[in-house]
Residue, then its C-alpha position, 0 to 999 in steps of 0.5 A: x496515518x502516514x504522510x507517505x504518497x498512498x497512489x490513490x485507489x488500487x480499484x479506482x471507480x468512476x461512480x459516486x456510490x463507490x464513495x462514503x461520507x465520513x464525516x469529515x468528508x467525502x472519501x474512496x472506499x478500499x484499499x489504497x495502491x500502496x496497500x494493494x503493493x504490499x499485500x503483493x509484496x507480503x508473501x516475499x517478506x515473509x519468506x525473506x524474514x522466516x529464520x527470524x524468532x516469531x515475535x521478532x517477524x511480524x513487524x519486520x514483515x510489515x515493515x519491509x512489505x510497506x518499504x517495497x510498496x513505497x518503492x513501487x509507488x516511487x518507480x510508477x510515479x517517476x515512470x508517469x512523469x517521464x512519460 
C-alpha cells in the first residue's frame, strides 16, 4: 500500500452499487486516477527504458510510469487549489 495521494477515482460514479463492502469498510471500485496516469505514462517509459537488459526493464518502467504519475497528480492538485 502506498501513502502517496492516489487522486481518487479515475471514473468517479455517483451511484451506491459503484461501491464494495470489503470488510474493513465501504470502498470505490477501479482504478485509482494515479494508477489511470501511469498507465498512460506506461507506453513512454517503455520507450524510454528500452536499451535496458529485460530483466533490468520492468521495475524501472514501473518505477518512472508511477513517478510520472504522482507528478501529474501533483500538477492537477496545485492547479485546483490556485484556482
Amino acid at each position: 500500500m502506498t501513502d502517496k495521494d492516489d487522486g481518487g477515482p479515475a471514473f468517479p460514479q455517483s451511484r451506491e452499487s459503484w461501491f464494495f463492502d470489503t470488510g474493513l469498510g465501504i470502498v470505490p471500485s477501479g482504478m485509482s486516477l494515479r494508477d489511470s496516469f501511469a498507465g498512460q505514462a506506461i507506453g513512454e517509459a517503455l520507450r524510454q527504458l528500452s536499451h535496458l537488459p529485460f530483466e533490468h526493464r520492468a521495475a524501472l518502467t514501473a518505477d518512472l510510469a508511477y513517478l510520472t504519475a504522482d507528478a501529474m497528480n501533483s500538477e492537477k492538485a496545485y492547479w485546483a487549489s490556485v484556482g
